[in-house]
C-alpha positions in Angstrom: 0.0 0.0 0.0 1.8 3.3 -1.2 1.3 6.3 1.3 1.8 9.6 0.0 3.4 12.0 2.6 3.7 16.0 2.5 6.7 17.7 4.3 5.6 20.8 6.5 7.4 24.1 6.7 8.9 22.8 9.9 10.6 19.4 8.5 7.6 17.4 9.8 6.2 15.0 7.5 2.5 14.4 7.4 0.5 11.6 5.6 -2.3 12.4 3.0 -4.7 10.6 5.1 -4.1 12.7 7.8 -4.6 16.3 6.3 -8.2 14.3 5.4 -9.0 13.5 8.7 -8.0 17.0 9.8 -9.4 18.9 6.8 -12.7 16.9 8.0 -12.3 17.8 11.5 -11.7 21.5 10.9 -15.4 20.8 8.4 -17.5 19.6 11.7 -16.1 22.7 13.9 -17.0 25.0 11.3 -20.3 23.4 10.7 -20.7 23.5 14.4 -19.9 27.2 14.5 -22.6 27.9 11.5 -25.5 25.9 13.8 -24.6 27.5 16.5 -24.8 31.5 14.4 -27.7 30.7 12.9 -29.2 29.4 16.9 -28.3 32.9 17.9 -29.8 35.0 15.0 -32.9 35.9 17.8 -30.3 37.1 20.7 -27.8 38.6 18.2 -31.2 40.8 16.8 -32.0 41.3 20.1 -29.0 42.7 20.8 -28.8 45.4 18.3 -31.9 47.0 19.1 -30.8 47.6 22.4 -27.0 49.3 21.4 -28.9 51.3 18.9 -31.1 53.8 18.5 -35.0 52.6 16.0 -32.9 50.2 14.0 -35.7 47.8 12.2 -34.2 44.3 12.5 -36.3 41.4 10.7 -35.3 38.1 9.5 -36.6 35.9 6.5 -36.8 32.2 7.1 -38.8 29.3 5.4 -42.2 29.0 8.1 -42.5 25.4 6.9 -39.0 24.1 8.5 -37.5 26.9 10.3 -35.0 26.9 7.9 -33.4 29.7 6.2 -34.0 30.2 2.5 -31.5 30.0 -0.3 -33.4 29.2 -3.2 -36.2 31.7 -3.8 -33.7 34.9 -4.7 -36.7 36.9 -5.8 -38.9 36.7 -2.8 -35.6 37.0 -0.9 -34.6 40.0 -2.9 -38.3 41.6 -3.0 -38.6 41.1 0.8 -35.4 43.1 1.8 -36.9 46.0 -0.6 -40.3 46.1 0.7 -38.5 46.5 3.7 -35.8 49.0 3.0 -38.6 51.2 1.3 -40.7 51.1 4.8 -37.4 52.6 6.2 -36.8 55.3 3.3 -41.0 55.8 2.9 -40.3 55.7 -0.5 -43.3 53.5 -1.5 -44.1 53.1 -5.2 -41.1 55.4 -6.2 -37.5 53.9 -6.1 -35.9 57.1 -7.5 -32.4 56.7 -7.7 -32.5 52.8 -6.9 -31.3 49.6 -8.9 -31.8 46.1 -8.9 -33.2 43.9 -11.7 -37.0 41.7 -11.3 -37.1 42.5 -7.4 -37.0 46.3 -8.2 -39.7 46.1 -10.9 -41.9 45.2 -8.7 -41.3 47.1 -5.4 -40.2 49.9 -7.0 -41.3 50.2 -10.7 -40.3 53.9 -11.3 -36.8 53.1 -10.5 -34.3 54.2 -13.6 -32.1 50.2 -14.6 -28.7 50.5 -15.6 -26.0 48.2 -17.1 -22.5 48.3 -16.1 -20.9 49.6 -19.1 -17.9 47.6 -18.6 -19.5 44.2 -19.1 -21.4 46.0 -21.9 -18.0 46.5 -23.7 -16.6 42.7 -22.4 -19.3 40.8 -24.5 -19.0 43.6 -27.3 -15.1 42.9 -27.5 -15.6 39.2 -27.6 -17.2 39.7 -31.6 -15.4 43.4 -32.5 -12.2 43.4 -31.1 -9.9 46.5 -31.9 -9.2 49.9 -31.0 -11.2 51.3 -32.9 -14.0 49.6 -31.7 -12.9 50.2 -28.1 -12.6 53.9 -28.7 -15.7 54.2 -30.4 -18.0 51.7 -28.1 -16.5 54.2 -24.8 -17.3 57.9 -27.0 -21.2 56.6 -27.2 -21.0 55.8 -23.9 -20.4 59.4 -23.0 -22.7 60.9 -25.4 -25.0 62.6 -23.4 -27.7 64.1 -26.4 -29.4 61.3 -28.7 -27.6 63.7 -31.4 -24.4 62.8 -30.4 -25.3 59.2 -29.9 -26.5 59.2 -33.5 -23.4 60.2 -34.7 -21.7 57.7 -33.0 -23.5 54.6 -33.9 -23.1 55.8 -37.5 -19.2 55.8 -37.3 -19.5 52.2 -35.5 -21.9 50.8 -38.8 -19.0 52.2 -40.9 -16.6 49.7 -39.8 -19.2 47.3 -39.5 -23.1 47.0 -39.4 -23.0 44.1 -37.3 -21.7 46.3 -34.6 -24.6 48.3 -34.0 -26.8 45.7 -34.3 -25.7 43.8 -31.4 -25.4 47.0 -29.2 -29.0 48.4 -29.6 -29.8 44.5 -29.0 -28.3 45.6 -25.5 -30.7 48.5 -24.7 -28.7 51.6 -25.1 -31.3 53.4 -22.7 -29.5 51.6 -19.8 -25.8 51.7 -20.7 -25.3 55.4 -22.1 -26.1 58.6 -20.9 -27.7 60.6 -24.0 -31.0 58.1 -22.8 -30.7 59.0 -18.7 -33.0 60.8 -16.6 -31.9 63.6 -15.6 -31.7 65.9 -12.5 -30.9 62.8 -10.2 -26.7 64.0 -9.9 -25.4 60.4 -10.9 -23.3 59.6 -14.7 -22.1 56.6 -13.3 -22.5 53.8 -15.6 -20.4 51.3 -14.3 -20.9 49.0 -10.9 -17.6 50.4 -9.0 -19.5 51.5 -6.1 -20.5 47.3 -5.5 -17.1 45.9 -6.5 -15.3 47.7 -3.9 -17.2 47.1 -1.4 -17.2 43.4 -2.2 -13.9 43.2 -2.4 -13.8 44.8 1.5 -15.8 41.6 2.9 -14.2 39.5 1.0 -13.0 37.2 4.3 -15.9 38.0 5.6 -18.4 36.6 3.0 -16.5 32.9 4.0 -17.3 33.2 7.5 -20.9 32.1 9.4 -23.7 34.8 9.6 -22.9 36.2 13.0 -19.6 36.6 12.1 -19.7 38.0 8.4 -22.4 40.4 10.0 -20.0 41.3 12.3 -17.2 41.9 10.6 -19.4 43.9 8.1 -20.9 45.9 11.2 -17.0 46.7 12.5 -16.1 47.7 9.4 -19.4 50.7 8.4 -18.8 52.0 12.0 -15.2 52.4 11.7 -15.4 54.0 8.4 -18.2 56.1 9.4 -16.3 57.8 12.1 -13.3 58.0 9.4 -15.5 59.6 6.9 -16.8 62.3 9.9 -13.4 63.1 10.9 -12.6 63.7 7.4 -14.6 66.6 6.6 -14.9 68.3 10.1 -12.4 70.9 8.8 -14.4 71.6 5.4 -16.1 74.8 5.0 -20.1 74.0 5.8 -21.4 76.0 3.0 -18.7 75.2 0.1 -18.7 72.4 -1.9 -16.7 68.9 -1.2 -13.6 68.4 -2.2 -13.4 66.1 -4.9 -16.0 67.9 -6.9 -14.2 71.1 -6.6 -11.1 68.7 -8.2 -13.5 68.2 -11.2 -14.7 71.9 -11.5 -11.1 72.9 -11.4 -10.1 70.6 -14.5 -13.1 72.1 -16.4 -12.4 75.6 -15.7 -9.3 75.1 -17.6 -11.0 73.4 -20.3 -13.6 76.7 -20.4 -10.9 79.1 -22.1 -11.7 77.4 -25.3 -14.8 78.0 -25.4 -16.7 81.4 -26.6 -19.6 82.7 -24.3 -22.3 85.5 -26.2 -25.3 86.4 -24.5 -28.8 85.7 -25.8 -30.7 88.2 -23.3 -31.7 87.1 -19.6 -29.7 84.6 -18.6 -29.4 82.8 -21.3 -26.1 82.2 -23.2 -24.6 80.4 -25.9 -21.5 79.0 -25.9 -19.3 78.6 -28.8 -16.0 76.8 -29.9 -15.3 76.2 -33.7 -18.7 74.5 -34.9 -20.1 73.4 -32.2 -22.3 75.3 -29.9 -24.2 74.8 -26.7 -27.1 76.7 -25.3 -27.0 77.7 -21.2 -29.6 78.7 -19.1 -28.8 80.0 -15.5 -31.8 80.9 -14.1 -32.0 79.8 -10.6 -35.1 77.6 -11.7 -34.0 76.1 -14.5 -30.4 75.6 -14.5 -29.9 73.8 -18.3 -27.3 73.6 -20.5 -28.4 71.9 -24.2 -25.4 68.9 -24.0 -27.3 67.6 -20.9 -24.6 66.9 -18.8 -25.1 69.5 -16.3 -28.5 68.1 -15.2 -26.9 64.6 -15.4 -24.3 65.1 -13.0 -25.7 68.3 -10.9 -22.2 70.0 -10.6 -21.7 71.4 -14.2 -20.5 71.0 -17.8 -17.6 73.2 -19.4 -20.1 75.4 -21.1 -21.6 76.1 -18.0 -18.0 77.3 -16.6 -17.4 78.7 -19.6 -20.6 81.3 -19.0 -20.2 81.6 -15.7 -16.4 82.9 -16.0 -17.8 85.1 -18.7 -20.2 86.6 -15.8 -17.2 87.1 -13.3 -18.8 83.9 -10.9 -17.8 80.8 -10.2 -19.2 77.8 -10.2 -20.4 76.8 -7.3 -23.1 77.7 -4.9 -26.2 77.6 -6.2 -24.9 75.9 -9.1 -24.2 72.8 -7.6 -26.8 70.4 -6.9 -27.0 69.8 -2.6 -25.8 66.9 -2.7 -22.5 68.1 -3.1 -22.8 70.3 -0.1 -20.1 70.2 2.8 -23.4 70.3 4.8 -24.9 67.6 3.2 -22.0 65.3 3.9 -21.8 66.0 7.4 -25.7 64.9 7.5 -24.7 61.6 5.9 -22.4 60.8 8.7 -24.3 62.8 11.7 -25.7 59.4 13.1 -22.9 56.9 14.7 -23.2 53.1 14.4 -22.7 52.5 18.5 -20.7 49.8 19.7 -22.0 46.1 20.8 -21.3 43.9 23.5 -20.0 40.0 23.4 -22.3 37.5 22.8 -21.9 36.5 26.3 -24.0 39.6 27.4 -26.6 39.3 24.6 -30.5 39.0 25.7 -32.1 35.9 25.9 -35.6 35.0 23.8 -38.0 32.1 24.2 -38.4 31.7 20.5 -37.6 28.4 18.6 -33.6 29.2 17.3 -33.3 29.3 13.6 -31.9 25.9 12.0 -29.2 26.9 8.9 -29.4 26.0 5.4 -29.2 22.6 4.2 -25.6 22.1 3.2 -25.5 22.1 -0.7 -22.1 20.5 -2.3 -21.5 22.8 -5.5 -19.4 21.1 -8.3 -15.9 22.3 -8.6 -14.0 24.6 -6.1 -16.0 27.8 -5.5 -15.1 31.1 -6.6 -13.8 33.8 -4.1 -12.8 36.9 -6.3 -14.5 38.4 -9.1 -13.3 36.8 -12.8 -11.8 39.8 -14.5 -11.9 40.4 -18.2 -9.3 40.4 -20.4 -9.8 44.1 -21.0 -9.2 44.6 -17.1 -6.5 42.2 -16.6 -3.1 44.2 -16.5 -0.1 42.0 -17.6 3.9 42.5 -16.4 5.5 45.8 -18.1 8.3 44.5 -19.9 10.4 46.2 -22.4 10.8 44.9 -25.8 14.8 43.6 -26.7 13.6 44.2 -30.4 16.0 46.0 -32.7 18.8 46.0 -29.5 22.2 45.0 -30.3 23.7 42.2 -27.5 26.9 43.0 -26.0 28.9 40.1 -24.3 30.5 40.1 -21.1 33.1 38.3 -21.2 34.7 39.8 -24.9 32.7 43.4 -24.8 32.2 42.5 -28.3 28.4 42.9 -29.7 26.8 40.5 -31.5 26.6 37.9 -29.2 26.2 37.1 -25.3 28.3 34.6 -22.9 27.1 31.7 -23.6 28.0 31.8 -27.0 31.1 33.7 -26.8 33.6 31.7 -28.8 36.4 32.6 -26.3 34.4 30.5 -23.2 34.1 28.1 -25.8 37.4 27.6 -26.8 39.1 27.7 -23.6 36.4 24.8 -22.5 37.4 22.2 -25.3 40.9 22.9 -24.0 40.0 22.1 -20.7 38.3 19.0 -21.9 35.2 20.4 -19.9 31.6 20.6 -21.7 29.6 23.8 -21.0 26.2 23.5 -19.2 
């Protein structure tokens, strides 16, 4: 019988069987652990309402078995938003919200977007190129149907095909010329999820209690963060990193050519293109869209705005972008919990966990990348360099076939390795 053995860091050598038994002993403590999280759901609940101040703690479970749900990821889904729109008391709107069947039903006026990004991966996969690349990304940005138009038509140029399979992809949920407007987001791509995924990524392994946890520890310690962060801002100004993005267009501005159309109304002007802005408090419009898409301003809008000695800020800016506004968002701490030693008691029947489910092949932890996003060594290329050797200086060639270690070897009688 033939044992196979594996030699430790430490010189110790351990059988194959025995990294089983332990592998399957270390399986039956964690399994242990997840009864014993999912036992505790009530006391852990429990426990939050009393550290904090009206939060509204509820929890889903199959009333047939007392078994948690995995299955039904609609109802699961629909659930959490009917409550999370109880909370915001946003019934029947969903203005500024986004998921896909759940949404639709909870709240059916909320605006669906596609990550542009996977957009472009599946594009790619059938019209590969630069060309395409550049072009698929400039209609992404297009913010007027117009310029949209344009786009697409330049795409059908290099191939008809092309256009087909992106308006097969609903270009009213991947590019901008077909967003509403006025709700201060031109964010087409699901960054905002991906980072924070990749932030509980050891926690998503963990049992419920302790991925909660972890999750909890980690909002409270970045909401305190956040707070300290803009204590020293100016109340009434706006934040910083949209003043970073109304710098870079106020140098972009001095290119463009402001003439007044009477009122407060403007056009502005640069070669052949030409943009009509409208200040008024009320209306606040500029013709390429993208000042009511992202509620902090286009470069026409600069551009008119330097042309009436102001700058672009104030009442300019959508609220949002408010110091003030920020300091709301993290006025309200997450307070501190105690040990599950210390948690209340209930006399309700403890939650049993899922039934264990064996999925084929290992599971995936991190997010597949594209090939588009994957970012290889930087080498530089030896193409068109002339070798020198080390040994003779001479170019040409290197050491190991320099004829001089070659001839001195056959006199030693040696044989070069």
């Amino acid at each position: 019988m033939l044992r196979e053995e594996v030699k430790t860091d430490f010189g110790i050598k351990v059988s194959m069987s025995q990294c089983r038994r332990a592998k399957k002993y270390e399986s039956s403590l964690v399994e242990g652990t997840i009864a014993e999280n999912y036992a505790r759901l009530w006391s852990y609940g429990e426990e939050i309402r009393r550290s904090n101040l009206g939060p509204t703690v509820k929890i889903c479970v199959d009333s047939m078995h007392d078994v948690v749900s995995v299955e039904k990821k609609k109802e699961n889904w629909k659930w959490f938003l009917e409550t999370l729109s109880e909370d915001l008391q946003c019934w029947n709107d969903g203005n500024g919200l986004g998921l896909i069947e759940a949404v639709k039903e909870v709240f059916p006026a909320a605006e669906h977007r596609q990550c542009a990004r996977h957009i472009y991966a599946n594009f790619r996969k059938r019209f590969s190129g630069s060309k395409f690349e550049n072009l698929f990304w400039k209609a992404r940005k297009s913010t007027t149907k117009a310029q949209f138009s344009v786009v697409m038509k330049e795409i059908g140029k290099l191939n008809p095909e092309a256009v087909v399979h992106l308006m097969d992809r609903d270009p009213k949920t991947w590019s901008l010329a077909f967003f509403r407007v006025h709700n201060s987001c031109e964010s087409v791509e699901n960054g905002f999820s991906e980072s924070f995924n990749s932030v509980i990524l050891d926690a998503r392994k963990k049992p419920i209690i302790s991925m909660l946890e972890d999750i909890r520890i980690y909002v409270m310690q970045r909401t305190v963060t956040m707070k300290l962060t803009g204590q020293g801002w100016n109340v009434y100004s706006v934040c910083p990193n949209i003043r970073i993005r109304l710098n870079m267009l106020q140098t972009e501005q001095r290119h463009w050519h402001v003439i007044s159309c009477g009122g407060m109304k403007f056009e502005a002007r640069k070669m052949d293109e030409a943009f009509t802005v409208d200040v008024e408090k009320k209306k606040k419009e500029c013709s390429c869209r993208l000042w009511q898409l992202n509620g902090y301003g286009c470069v026409h809008l600069v551009a008119t705005l330097a042309y009436l000695n102001l700058t672009p800020d104030g009442p300019y800016v959508d609220p949002m972008y408010l110091v003030a506004l920020y300091h709301n968002t993290y006025k309200q701490p997450i307070h501190g919990m105690n040990g599950k030693n210390m948690w209340p008691s209930t006399d309700l029947i403890p939650y049993l966990p899922p039934l264990k489910r064996r999925m084929t092949g290992r599971p995936t932890i991190k997010r597949r990348r594209d090939a588009s996003e994957r970012m290889g060594k930087h080498t530089v290329s030896k193409a068109g360099k002339k070798v020198s050797c080390s040994i003779c200086k001479e170019k040409g060639h290197n050491k190991a076939t320099c004829s001089k270690v070659v001839g001195t070897s056959k006199q030693n009688g040696t044989r070069k390795q």
